[in-house]
N, C-alpha and C positions, 0 to 999 in steps of 0.2 A: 504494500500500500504506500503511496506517494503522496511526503506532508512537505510543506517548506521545513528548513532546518534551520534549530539555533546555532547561536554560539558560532557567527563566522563574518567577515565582513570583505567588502568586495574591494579590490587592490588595485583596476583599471583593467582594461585592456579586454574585460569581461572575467576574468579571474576572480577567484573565491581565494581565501587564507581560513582553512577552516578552524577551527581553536579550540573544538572538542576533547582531543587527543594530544599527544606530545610529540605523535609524527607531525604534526603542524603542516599540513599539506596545504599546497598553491597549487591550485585544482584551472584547468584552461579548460574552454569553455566546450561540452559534448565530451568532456573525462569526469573520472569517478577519485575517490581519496585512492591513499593506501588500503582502507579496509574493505572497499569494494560494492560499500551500500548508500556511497554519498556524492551526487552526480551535481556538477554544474549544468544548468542551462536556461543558456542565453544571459548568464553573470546572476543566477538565483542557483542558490545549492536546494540541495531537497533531500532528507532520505527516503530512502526507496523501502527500506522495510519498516517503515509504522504499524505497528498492530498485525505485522509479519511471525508467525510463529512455524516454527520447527519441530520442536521437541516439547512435550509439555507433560512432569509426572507431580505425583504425589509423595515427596522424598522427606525420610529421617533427618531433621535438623542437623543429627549427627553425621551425615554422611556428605555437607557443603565441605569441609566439614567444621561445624560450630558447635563448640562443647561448652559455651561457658554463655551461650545467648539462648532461652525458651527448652531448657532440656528436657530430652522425650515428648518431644513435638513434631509436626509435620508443618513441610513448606512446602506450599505449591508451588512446581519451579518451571521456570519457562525461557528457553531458547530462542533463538532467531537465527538468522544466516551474516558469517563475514567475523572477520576482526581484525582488531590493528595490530597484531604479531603474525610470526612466520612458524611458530614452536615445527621443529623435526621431529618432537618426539608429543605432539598432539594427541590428545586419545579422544577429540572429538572433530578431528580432523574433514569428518562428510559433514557437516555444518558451518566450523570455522574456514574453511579453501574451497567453499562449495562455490560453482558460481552460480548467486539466484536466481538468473530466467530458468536452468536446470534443478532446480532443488525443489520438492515436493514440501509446499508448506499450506498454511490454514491463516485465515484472519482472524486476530481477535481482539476486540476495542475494548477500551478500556476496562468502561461499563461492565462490561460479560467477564474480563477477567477478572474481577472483584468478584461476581458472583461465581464465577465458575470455585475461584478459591473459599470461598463461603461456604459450601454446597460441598466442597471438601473436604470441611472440617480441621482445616489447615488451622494455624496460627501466625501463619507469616505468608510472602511471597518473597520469591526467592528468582533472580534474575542471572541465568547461569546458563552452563553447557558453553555457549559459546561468551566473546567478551560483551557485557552487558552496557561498556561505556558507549559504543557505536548505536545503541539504540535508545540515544539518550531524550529523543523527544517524546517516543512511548514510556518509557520506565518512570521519568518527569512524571506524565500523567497520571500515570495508574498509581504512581507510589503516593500522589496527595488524594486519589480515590481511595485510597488502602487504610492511610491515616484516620481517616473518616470514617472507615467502616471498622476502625477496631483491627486491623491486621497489621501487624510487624511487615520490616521491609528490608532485605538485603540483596547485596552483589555478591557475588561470588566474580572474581575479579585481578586482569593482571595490574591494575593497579595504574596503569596509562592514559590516565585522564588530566586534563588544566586544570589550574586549579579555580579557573573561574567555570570549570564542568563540575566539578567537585562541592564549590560554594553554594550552587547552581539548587545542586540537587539532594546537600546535606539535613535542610531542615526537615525532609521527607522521610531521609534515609538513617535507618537503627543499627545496622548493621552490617560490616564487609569482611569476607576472610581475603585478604590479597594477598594473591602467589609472589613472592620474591624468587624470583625463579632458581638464583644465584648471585653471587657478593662478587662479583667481576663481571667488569664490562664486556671484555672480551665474548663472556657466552653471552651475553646479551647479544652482540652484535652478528656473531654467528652462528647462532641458533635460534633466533627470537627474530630477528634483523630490527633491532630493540634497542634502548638504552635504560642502564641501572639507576642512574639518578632521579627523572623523574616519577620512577615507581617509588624510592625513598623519601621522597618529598611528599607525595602524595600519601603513602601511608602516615606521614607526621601530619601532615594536615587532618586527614579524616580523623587521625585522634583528638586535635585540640577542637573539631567542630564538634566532638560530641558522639563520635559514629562507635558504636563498639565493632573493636577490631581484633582480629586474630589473623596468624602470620601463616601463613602454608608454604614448606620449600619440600619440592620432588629431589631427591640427589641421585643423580645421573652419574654411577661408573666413571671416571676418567674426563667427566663434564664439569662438573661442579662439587664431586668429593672432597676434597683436601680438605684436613683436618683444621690447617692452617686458615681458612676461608671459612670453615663453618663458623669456627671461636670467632674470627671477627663477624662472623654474620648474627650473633650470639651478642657478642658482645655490644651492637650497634642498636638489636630492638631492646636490650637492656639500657642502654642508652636515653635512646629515642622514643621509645613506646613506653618503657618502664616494666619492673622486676614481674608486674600481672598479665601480661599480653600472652595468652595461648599462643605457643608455639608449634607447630603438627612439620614434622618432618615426617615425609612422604616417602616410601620404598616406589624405585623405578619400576618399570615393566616395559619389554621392548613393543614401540608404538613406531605408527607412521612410517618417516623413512629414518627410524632408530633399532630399526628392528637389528640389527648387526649387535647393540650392544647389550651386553647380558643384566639380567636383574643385578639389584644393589646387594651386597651382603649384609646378611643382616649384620654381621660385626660392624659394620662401617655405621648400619643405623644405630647401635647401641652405643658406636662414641660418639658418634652427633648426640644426642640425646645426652650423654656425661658429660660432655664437652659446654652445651646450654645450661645447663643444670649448673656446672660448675661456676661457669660465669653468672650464675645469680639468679636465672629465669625460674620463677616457681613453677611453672606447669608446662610443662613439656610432653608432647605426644609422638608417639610413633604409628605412621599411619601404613595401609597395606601388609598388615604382619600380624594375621588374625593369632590372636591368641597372647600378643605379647602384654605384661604389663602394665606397660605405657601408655597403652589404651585407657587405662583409667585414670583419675585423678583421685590423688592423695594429699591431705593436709600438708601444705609446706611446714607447719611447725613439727607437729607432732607425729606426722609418716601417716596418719589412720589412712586408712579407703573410705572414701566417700561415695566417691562413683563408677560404680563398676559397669563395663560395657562387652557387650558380643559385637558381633557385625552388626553396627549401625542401631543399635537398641541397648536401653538402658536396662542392666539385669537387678540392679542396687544402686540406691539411690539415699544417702546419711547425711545429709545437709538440714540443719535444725529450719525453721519457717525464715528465723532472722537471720539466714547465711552464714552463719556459723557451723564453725565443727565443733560436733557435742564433742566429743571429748575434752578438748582445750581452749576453746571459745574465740580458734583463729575465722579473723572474715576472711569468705570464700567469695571472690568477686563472680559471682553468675547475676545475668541479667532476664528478669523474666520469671516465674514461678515454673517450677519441674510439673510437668504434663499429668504427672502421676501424682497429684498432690493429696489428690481425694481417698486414694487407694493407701498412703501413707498417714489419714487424718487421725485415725486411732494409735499408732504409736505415739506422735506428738500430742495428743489428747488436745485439740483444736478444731 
C-alpha cells in the first residue's frame, strides 16, 4: 500500500535525502532507498509498504526475545517486506531481500490490526521479523492506536534508525530489544553493509526516552567471537545502558549465505556470558541452547531463581507483586505484571 512518507526532505534536482534510517539515502527521482520500500517520485518519496504485511503470528514475549518486559505474555507480531541491512547470515532473509512486486503479502490498516491483536489476547504488539524502522509511517500509527486500546508496543530491531525517527516514535513506543550485531565496524561493514555507531547511539537514546531496552548479540564463529570484543561489548552496555539492561547472547546457526560457517560452541557462549557477568551486567542470557541455565534469571544478590524458563515459556515464576526477590528483598527490574499473576495469587495471598 502506497502513503507519502515522513521524515525526508527534498535537496533539488527532484531528489529526496530520506532521514529515516542512518543509510541516509539521496534517493533520484523513479529510484527506491537502500531498503527497497521507499520510492521517489516526481521529488515526493512515498513508502510502498503501508499497512503491507508479510508475516503475522501470535509469539511468546519471550521469544523477541524480552525477558524483563510483560513476562509470560503474548505479542502479536507483524512483518513487512525490505530492510536497511544486508545481514549474510539473515534467518528471515525471504522477507528482508525479498523484492515486493514478488512477495506474497496481505493488507492490514491500522484499525484491524488493533483489533486483530485484541481478539488475540495478546498484550502487546510487536513489530518484527523483518526491520520495523522502514515501516515507520505504519508502526507510527498503529503504535498511538495501540496506546489507546491498552496494548504495549515494541521493535524488535537492528537498531538503525535517526534519531529524529526514534524521537518521532518514542512517546508511542515501550519497548525495543536491538540486535548489536557486533562491537566492530569492520562486521558491520561486511556483513550488514552497516555501521556500529549509529546502532550505539540509538540504543542510548531509546534508553534516556524512556523505551525499555534489552540488548540481543548473535556470535558468529570467526565473525564476531573474540573474547576481547565481547568484554568491551560488555563493558560499553554497562557503561551506556547501565549494570540492569538484559543482555541475551545469541548461539549462531548457519543461515542464508553463512551456511559454510559452523554453529557457535557452546564454550564460547559460556564465556561470553562470564565475560558480561564479570564486567558487572546483572542479567545475562544465553539464547538458542535449550536447556542451558542462563535461560533463567536469578537474583543478582542472593543467586535464588526467580525465573525459570523452557522454550519460550515460563515454567516458575518467584518475583514477590513488588519486584522483589523474596528471599532478600533485591528489586528485580521487570516491566509489566507476569501473565500468570492470577494463577500465583494464592501463594502471595493477594
Amino acid at each position: 500500500m502506497i502513503k507519502d512518507a515522513m521524515l525526508y526532505e527534498k535537496i533539488g534536482d527532484n531528489k529526496v535525502h530520506c532521514n529515516l534510517c542512518a543509510q541516509s539515502c539521496k534517493i533520484p527521482p523513479g529510484k527506491r532507498g537502500f531498503c527497497g520500500v521507499r520510492e521517489n517520485r516526481d521529488g515526493q518519496l512515498y513508502t510502498l509498504i503501508y499497512g503491507t504485511v508479510s508475516s503475522e503470528a501470535v509469539d511468546p514475549i519471550e521469544k523477541k526475545p524480552l525477558y524483563h518486559f510483560y513476562p509470560g505474555s503474548y505479542a502479536y507480531s507483524v512483518g513487512s517486506i525490505g530492510c536497511n541491512f544486508r545481514c549474510k547470515h539473515c534467518q528471515n532473509w525471504a522477507i528482508s531481500q525479498a523484492c515486493l512486486e514478488e512477495a506474497y503479502t496481505m493488507d492490514i490498516l491500522p484499525g484491524e490490526l488493533i483489533e486483530r491483536a485484541l481478539l488475540s489476547r495478546s498484550s502487546s504488539i510487536a513489530w518484527t521479523y523483518n526491520e520495523p524502522t522502514i515501516w515507520h509511517e505504519y508502526t507510527y500509527e498503529c503504535a498511538k492506536l495501540a496506546k489507546d486500546a491498552g496494548l504495549a508496543t515494541i521493535y524488535v530491531t537492528n537498531g538503525y534508525m535517526t534519531p529524529d525517527a526514534l524521537k518521532h516514535i518514542a512517546p508511542y513506543l515501550d519497548a525495543a530489544n536491538i540486535d548489536i550485531k557486533a562491537f566492530n565496524e569492520k562486521f558491520y561493514h561486511n556483513v550488514a553493509s552497516a555501521k556500529l555507531a549509529p546502532v550505539l547511539e540509538a540504543s542510548v537514546l531509546a534508553k534516556q526516552l524512556g523505551i525499555h531496552v534489552e540488548i540481543t548479540t548473535l556470535i558468529i564463529p570467526g565473525a564476531n567471537d573474540s573474547l576481547d570484543e565481547l568484554r568491551e561489548l560488555s563493558k560499553w552496555v554497562y557503561k551506556n545502558l547501565g549494570p540492569e539492561t538484559p543482555l541475551h547472547f545469541t548461539r549462531f546457526h548457519p543461515q542464508y549465505k553463512m551456511q559454510n560457517v559452523s554453529p557457535t560452541p557452546i564454550k564460547t557462549m559460556q564465556e561470553a556470558c562470564k565475560i558480561a557477568t564479570e564486567e558487572g551486567l546483572k542479567y545475562v542470557y544465553m539464547g538458542n541452547v535449550p536447556g542451558s541455565e542462563r535461560n533463567n534469571t536469578f537474583c543478582p544478590n542472593c543467586g535464588k531463581l526467580l525465573i525459570a524458563r523452557g522454550l519460550f515459556a515460563i515454567e516458575k515464576y518467584d518475583i514477590t507483586p513488588e519486584k522483589t526477590c523474596p528471599k532478600c528483598g533485591e528489586h528485580i527490574p521487570i516491566i509489566g505484571e507476569y501473565a500468570g499473576l492470577k494463577e500465583a495469587s494464592d501463594e502471595y495471598g493477594y
